[in-house]
C-alpha positions as CSV (number, residue, x, y, z in Angstrom):
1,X,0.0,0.0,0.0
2,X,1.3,3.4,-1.2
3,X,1.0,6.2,0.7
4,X,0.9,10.0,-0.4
5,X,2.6,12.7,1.3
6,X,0.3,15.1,2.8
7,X,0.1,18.6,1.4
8,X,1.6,21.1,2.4
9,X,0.1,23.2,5.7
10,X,0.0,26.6,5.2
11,X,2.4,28.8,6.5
12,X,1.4,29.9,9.9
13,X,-1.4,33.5,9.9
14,X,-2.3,31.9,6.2
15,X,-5.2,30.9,4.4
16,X,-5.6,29.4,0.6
17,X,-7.4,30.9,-2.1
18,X,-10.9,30.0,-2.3
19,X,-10.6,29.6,-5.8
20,X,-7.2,28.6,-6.6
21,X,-5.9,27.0,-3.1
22,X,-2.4,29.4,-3.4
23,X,-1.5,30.5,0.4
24,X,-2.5,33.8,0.8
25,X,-2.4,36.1,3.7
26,X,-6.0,36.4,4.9
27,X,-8.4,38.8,3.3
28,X,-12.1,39.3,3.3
29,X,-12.3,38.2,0.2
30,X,-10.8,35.0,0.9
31,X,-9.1,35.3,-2.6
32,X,-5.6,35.7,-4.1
33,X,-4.9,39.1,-6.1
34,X,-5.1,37.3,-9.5
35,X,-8.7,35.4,-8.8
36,X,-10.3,38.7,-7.2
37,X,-8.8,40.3,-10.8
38,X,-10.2,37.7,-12.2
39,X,-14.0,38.4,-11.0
40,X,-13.5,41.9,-10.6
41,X,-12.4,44.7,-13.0
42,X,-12.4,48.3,-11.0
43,X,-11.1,49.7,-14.0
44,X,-14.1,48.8,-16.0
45,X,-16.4,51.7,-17.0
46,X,-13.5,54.2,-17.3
47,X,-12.2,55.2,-20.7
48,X,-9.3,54.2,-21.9
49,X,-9.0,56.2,-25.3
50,X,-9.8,59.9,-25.5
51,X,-9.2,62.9,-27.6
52,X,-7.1,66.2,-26.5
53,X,-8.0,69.1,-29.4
54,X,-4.6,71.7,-30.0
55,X,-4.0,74.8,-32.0
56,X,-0.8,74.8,-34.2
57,X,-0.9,78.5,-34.8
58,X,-0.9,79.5,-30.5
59,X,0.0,76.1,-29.0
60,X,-2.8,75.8,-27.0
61,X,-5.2,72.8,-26.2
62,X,-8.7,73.2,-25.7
63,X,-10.3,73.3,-21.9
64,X,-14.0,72.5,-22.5
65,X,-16.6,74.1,-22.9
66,X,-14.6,76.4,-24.8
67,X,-11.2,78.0,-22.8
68,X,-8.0,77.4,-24.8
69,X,-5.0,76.9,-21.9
70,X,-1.0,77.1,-22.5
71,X,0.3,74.0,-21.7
72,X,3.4,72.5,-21.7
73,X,4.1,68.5,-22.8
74,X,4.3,66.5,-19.7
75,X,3.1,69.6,-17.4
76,X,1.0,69.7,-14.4
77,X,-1.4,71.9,-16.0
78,X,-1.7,69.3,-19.5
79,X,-2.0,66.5,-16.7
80,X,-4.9,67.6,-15.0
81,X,-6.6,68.5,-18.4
82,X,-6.3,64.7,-18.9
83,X,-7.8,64.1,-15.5
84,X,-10.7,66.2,-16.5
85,X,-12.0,64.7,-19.3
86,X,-12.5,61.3,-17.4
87,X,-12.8,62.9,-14.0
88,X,-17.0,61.2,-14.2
89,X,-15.6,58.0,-14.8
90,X,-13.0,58.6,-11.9
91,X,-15.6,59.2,-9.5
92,X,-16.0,55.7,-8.9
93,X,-12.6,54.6,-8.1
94,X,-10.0,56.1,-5.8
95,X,-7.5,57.7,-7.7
96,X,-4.3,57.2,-6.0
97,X,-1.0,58.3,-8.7
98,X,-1.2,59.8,-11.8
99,X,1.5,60.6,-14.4
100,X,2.5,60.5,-18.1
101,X,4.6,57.4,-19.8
102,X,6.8,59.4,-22.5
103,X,6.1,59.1,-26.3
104,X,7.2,61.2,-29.4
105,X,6.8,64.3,-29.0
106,X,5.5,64.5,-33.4
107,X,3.4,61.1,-32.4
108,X,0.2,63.1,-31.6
109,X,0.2,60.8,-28.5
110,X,-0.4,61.3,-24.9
111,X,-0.2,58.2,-22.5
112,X,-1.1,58.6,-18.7
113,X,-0.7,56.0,-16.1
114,X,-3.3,55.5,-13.4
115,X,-3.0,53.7,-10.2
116,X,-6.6,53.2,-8.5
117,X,-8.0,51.8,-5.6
118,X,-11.8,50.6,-5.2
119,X,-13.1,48.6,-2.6
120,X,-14.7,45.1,-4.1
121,X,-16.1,41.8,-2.3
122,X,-16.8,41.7,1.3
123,X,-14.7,45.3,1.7
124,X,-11.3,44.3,0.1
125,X,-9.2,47.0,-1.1
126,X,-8.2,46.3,-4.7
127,X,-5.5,48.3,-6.6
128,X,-5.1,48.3,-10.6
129,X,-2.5,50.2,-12.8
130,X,-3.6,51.2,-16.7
131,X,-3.0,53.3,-19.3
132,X,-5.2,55.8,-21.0
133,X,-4.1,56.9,-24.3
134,X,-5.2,60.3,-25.4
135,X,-5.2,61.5,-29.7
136,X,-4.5,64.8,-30.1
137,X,-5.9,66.5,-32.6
138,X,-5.5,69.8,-34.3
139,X,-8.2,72.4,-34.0
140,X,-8.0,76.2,-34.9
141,X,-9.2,78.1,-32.0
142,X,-11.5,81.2,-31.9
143,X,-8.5,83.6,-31.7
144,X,-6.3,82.6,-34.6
145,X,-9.3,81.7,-36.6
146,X,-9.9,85.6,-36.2
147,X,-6.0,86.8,-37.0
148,X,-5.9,84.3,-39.8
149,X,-9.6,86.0,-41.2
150,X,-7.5,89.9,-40.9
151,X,-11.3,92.2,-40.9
152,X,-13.2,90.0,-38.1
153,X,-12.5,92.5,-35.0
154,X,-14.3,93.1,-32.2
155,X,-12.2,96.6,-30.9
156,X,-10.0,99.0,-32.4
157,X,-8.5,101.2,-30.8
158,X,-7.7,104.9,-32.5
159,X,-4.4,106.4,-32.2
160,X,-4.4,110.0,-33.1
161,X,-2.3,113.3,-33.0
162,X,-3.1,116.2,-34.5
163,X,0.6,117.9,-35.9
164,X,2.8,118.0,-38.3
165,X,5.8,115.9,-36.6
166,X,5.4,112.5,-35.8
167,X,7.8,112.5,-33.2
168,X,5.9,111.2,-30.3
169,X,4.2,108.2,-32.4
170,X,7.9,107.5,-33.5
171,X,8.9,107.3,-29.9
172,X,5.6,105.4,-29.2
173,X,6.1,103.0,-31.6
174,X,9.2,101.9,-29.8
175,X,7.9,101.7,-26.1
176,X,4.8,99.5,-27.8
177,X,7.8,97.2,-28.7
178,X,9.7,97.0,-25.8
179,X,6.4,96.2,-24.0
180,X,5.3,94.0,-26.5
181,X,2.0,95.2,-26.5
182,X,1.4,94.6,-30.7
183,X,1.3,90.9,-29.6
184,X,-2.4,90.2,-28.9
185,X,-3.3,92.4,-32.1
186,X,-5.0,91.0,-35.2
187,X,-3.9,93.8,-37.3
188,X,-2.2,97.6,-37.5
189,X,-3.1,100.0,-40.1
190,X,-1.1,103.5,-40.5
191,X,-3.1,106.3,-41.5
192,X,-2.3,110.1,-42.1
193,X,-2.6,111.2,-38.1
194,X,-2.1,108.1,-37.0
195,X,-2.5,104.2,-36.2
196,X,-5.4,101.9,-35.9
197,X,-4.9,98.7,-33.5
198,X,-7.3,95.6,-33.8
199,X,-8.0,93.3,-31.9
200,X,-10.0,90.0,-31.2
201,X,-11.3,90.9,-27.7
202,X,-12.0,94.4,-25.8
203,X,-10.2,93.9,-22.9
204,X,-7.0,93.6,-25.2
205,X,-8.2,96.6,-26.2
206,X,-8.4,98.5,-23.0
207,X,-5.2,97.2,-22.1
208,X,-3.6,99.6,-24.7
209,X,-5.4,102.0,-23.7
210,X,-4.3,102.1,-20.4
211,X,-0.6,101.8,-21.5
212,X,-1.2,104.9,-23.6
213,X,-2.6,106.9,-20.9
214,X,0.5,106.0,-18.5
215,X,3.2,106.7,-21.3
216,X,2.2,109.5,-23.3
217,X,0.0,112.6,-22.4
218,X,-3.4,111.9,-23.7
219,X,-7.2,111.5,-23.2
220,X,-9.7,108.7,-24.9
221,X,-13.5,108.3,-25.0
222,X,-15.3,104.9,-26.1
223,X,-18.0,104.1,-28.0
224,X,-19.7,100.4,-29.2
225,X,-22.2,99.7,-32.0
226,X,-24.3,96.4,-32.0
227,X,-23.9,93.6,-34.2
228,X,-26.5,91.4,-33.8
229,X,-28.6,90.3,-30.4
230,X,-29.4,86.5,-29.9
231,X,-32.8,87.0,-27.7
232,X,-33.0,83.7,-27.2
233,X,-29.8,83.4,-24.8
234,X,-29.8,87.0,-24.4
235,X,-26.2,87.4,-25.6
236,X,-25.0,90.7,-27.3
237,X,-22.6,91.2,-30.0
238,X,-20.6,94.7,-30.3
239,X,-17.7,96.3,-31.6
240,X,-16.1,98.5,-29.3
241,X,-14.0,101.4,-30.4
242,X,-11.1,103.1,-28.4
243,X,-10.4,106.8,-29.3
244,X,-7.0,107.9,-28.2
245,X,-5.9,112.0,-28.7
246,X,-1.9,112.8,-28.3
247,X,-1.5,116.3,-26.5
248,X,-0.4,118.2,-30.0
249,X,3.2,119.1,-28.7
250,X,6.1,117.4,-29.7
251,X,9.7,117.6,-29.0
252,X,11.7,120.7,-30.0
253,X,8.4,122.9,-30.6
254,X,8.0,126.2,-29.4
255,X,5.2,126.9,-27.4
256,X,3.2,129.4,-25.7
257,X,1.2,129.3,-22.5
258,X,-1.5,131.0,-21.0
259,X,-0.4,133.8,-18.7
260,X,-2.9,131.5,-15.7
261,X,-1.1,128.4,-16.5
262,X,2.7,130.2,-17.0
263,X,2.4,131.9,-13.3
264,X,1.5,128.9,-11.7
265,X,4.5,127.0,-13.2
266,X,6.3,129.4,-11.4
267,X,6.0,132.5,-12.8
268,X,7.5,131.3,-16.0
269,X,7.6,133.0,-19.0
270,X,4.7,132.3,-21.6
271,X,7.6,131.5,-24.9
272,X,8.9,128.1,-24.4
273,X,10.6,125.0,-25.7
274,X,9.2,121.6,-25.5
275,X,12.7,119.5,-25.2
276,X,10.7,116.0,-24.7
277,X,7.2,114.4,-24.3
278,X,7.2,111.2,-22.6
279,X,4.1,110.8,-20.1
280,X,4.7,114.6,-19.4
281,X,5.6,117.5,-21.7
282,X,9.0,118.6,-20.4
283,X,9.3,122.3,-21.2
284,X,12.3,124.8,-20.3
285,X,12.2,128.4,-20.6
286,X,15.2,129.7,-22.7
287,X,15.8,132.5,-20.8
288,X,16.1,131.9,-17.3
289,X,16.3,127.4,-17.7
290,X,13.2,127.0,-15.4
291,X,11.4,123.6,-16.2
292,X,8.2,122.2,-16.1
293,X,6.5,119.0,-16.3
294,X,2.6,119.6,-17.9
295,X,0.7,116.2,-17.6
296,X,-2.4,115.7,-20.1
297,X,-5.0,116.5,-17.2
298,X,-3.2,119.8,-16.8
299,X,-2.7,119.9,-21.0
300,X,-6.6,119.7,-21.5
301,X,-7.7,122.3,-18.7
302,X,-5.3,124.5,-20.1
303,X,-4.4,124.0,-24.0
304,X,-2.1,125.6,-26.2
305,X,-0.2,125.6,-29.4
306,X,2.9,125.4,-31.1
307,X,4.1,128.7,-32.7
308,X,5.9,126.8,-35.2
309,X,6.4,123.4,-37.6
310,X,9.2,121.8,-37.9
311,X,9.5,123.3,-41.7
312,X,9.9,126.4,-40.6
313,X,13.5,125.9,-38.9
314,X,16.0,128.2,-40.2
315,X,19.8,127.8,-39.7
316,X,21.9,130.8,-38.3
317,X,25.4,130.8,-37.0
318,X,26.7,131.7,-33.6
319,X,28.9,135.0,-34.0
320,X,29.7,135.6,-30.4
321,X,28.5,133.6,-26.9
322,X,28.7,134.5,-23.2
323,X,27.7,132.1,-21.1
324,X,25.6,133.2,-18.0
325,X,27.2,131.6,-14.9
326,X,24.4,133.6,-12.0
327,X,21.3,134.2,-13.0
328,X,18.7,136.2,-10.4
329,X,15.8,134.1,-9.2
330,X,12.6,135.7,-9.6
331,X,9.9,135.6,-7.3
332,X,7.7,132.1,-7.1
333,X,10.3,130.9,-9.5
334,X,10.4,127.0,-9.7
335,X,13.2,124.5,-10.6
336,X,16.1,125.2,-12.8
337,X,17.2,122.8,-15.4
338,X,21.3,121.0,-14.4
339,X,21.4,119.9,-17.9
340,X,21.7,123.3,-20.0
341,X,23.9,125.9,-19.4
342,X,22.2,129.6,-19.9
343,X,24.1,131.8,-22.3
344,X,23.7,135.3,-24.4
345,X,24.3,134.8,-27.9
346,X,24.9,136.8,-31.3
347,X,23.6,135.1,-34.4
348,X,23.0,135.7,-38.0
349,X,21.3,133.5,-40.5
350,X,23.2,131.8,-43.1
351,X,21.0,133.1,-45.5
352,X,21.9,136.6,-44.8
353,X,26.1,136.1,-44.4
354,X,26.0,139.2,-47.2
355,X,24.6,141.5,-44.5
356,X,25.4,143.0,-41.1
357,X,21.8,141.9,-40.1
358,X,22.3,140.0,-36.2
359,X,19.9,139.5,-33.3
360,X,20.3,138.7,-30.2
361,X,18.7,135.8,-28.0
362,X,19.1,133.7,-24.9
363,X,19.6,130.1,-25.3
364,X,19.6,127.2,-23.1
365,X,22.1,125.5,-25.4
366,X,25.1,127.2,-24.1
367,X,27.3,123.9,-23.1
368,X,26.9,122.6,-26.7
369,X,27.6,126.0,-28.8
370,X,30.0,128.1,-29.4
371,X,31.4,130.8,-31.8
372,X,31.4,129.4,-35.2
373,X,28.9,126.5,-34.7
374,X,25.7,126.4,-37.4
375,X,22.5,126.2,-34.9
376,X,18.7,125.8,-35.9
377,X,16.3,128.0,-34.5
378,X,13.3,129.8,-35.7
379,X,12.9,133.1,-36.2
380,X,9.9,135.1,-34.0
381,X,11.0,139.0,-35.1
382,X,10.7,138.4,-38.9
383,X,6.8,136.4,-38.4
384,X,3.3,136.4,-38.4
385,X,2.1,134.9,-34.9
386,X,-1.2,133.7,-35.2
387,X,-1.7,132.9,-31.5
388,X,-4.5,133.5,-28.9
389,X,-1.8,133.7,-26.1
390,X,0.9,135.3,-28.4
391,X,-1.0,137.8,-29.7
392,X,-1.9,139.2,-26.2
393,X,2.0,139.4,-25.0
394,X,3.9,142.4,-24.8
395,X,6.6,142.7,-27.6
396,X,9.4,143.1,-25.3
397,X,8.5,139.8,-24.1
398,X,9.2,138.3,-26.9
399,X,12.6,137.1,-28.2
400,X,13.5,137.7,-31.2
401,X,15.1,134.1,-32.6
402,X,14.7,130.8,-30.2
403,X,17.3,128.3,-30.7
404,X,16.2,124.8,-31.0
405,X,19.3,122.4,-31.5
406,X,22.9,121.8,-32.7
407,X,23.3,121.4,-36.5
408,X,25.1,118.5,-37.5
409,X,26.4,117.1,-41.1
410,X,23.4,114.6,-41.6
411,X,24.8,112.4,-43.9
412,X,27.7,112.0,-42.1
413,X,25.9,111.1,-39.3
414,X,23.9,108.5,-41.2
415,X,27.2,106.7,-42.6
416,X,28.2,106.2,-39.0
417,X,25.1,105.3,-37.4
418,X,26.0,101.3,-36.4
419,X,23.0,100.7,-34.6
420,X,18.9,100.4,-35.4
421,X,15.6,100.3,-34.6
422,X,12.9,97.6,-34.8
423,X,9.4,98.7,-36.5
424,X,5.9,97.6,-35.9
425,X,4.7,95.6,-39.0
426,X,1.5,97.6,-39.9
427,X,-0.4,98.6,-43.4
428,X,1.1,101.9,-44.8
429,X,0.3,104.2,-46.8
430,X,2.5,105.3,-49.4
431,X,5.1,107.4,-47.6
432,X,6.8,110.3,-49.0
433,X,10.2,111.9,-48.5
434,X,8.7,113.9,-45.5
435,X,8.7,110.4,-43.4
436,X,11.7,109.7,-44.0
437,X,13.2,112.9,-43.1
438,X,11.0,113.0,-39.5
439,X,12.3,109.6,-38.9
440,X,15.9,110.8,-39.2
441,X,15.2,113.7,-36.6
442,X,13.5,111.2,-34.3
443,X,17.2,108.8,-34.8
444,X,19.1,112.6,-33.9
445,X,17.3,112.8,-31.1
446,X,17.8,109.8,-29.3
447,X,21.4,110.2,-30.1
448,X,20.9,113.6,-28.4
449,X,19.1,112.8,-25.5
450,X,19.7,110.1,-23.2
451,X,17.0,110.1,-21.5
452,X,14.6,109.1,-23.8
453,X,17.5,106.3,-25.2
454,X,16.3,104.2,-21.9
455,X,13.2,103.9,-22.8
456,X,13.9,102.5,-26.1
457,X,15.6,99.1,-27.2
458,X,18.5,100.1,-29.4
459,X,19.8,96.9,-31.6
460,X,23.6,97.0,-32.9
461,X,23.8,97.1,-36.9
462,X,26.6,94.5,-37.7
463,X,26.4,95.6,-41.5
464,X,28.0,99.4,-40.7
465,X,31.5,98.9,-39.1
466,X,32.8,100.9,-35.8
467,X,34.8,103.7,-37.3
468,X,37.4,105.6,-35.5
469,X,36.6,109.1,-33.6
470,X,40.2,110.8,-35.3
471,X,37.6,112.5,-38.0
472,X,35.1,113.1,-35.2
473,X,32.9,116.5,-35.5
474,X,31.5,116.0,-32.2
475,X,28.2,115.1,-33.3
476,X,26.5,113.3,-30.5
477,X,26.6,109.0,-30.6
478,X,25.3,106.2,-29.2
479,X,27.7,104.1,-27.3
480,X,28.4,100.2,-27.9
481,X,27.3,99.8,-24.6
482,X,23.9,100.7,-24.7
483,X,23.2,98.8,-28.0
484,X,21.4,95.1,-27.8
485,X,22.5,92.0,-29.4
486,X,19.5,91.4,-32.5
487,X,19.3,87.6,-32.7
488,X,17.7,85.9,-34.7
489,X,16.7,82.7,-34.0
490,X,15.4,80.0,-36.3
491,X,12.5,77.6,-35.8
492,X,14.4,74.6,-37.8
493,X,17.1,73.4,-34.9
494,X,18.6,71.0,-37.2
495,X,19.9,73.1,-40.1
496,X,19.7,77.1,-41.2
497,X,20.6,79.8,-39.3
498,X,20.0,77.5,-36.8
499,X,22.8,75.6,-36.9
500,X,25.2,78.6,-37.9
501,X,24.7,79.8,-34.7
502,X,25.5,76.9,-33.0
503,X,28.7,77.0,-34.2
């Protein structure tokens, strides 16, 4: 007689599978992991396939109902847009770790692992790891569906300024680009006294406006017209439009105040010179180098004029100079300028070098001049002065020539300008040699002024070479040091300009 050895006893605190007979340690399912799998499937229910919808043009995916969201691959932010679009089917099932398996990034792929917990037969905890595997697919959202159409806006805003120099939209132009406020809009079109921005939404729109208001002297009004009404849903469709006004003063005009506004700038004198405009109009009177700041509030409640357009400049030549080292301080008299240097000068035009013909002026410009040196100016004794302030002055108040700036050989000063601007890609009109010319005297000025050089990113031009200063006619410059590096950067990593600078 044969006898069979006994099975095995299971290990002590044991039991065997109810199913299977496989030692287990005991559970109230009285089952192994593999036979409770086996019966049980906590995953089943939740979706293991799904659809993620991205825009090439923005690189953004689509949050539904209908919020587009920057997200980057294997992000927190894409992560939980997953979650989202099965977070119903989740509710069922504990959701314990969540993350993404890598794939190619070209493979339109996304792969998340899940680890869940659900409690099954007779309260056993079961866990379970799968994947869900999400498509992407391409979608054009709302935004670049409306940049791509060019005419489908919902606001404008309307940039205007109403004189002859377009200094201050020069000088915009460049703060809009540091900023990078032209990003959000759909399109820019340059008209005669201005620019027209577009955009997709109104608070893009307002946005602007805001950043006009806190960089140049201005005031705006709005205005909306309906497009259609949906009175089902009671949803409204309008255009908005932004109207922006530039205080009328630009740099290097010469203005004249009212005598209420003059004497409570302190007691200044009604002829002045407008040496910049930034989010005030800087002015300094030539005579005794008291300066003022004139905000737009302050522009609006108390307007005036510029005597003169930039045409109208006349070039005269500085016979003799004294510089006035103390000057009395009248009564009430506010702050003096550190920057200019008060002096009494002699000058005759060059137009009239056949005659004895000279007049005599004060001039802030008397570190920068001296006998011999061709100055622009304009000339008050020889004019017509169609003014509402001007026509009320005395005549002995008035001077007889105002000095304006420095004259410089301008080509020379082009050939050795290394350095450039950027420019806002807008629809122009056909420009003229005018444009050109009041774009030269905005690049004099910032060579002339540093302070309004901070303000604006200044790129080195690689194509002009540094040439030495032995030929130098002191004509002011723009130091290597404040130019920027313009890179340019390709979107092909692999070959192109790319790989040059890799090099």
């Amino acid at each position: 007689m044969e006898y069979l050895p006994a099975p095995a006893a299971p290990a002590q605190g044991h039991i065997l599978c109810c199913q299977c007979g496989v030692p287990i340690p005991p559970n109230p399912a009285n089952m192994c992991v593999g036979c409770l799998r086996a019966q049980v499937d906590i995953t089943e229910g939740i979706p293991k396939q799904g659809t993620v919808h991205f825009c090439k043009q923005c690189e953004r995916y689509l949050q539904p109902p209908g919020t587009w969201i920057q997200c980057a691959l294997e992000s927190r932010e894409l992560l939980a847009l997953c979650l989202k679009k099965i977070k119903a089917s989740l509710s069922k099932v504990r959701l314990i770790d969540a993350g993404f398996i890598w794939t190619e990034p070209h493979s339109k792929r996304l792969k998340l692992k899940l680890t869940v917990q659900k409690e099954v037969i007779n309260g056993a905890v079961l866990q379970q790891v799968f994947v869900v595997e999400y498509v992407v697919q391409s979608q054009m959202c709302e935004d670049c569906h409306r940049i791509e159409a060019k005419d489908f806006w919902k606001a404008v805003v309307q940039v205007r300024q109403k004189t002859v120099h377009k200094k201050t939209f020069y000088y915009l132009e460049q703060l809009i680009l540091k900023h990078r406020l032209h990003q959000n809009t759909l399109r820019i079109k340059e008209i005669h006294d201005g620019l027209d921005f577009y955009y997709s939404s109104k608070q893009h729109a307002q946005k602007m406006v805001d950043f006009l208001q806190c960089t140049v002297p201005s005031r705006s009004k709005s205005s909306q017209r309906l497009i259609s009404h949906d009175i089902h849903s009671n949803v409204y469709n309008y255009k908005s439009t932004f109207s922006v006004e530039i205080v009328p003063i630009c740099k290097d005009n010469v203005v004249c105040l009212s005598p209420k506004l003059a004497q409570s700038l302190g007691n200044m004198s009604q002829i002045c010179v407008c040496i910049r405009v930034t989010s005030t109009i800087h002015l300094i009177d030539p005579r005794t180098l008291q300066i003022a700041e004139i905000d737009g509030n302050t522009y609006w409640r108390h307007p005036f004029h510029s005597l003169f357009h930039p045409k109208q400049l006349e070039e005269f030549i500085i016979m003799d100079i004294n510089r006035v080292h103390e000057k009395k301080k009248g009564a009430g008299a506010g702050a003096r300028s550190n920057k200019h240097t008060l002096a009494e000068a002699w000058v005759r035009k060059t137009s009239e070098l056949d005659t004895d013909h000279q007049y005599f002026c004060c001039t802030h410009l008397g570190h920068i001049l001296n006998p011999g040196d061709l100055v622009l100016g304009y000339d008050l004794a020889n004019c017509n002065l169609n003014d509402e302030f001007a026509n009320k002055m005395n005549p002995q108040h008035i001077p007889d020539v105002v000095l304006i700036k420095k004259s410089y050989d301008r080509s020379k000063r082009q050939r050795r300008r290394n350095w450039k601007l950027k420019e806002l890609e807008r629809d122009r009109e056909a420009t003229d040699t005018d444009d050109e010319r009041q774009y030269q005297d905005f690049l004099e000025d910032l060579e002339e002024d540093e302070t309004i050089r901070k303000n604006v990113n200044i790129y080195r031009n690689a194509d002009i070479p540094v040439e030495s200063d032995t030929d130098d006619d002191g004509a002011p410059r723009i130091s290597l040091a404040e130019m920027l590096e313009d890179l340019h950067i390709s979107q092909d990593a692999t070959g192109g300009e790319g790989a040059e600078m890799l090099t």
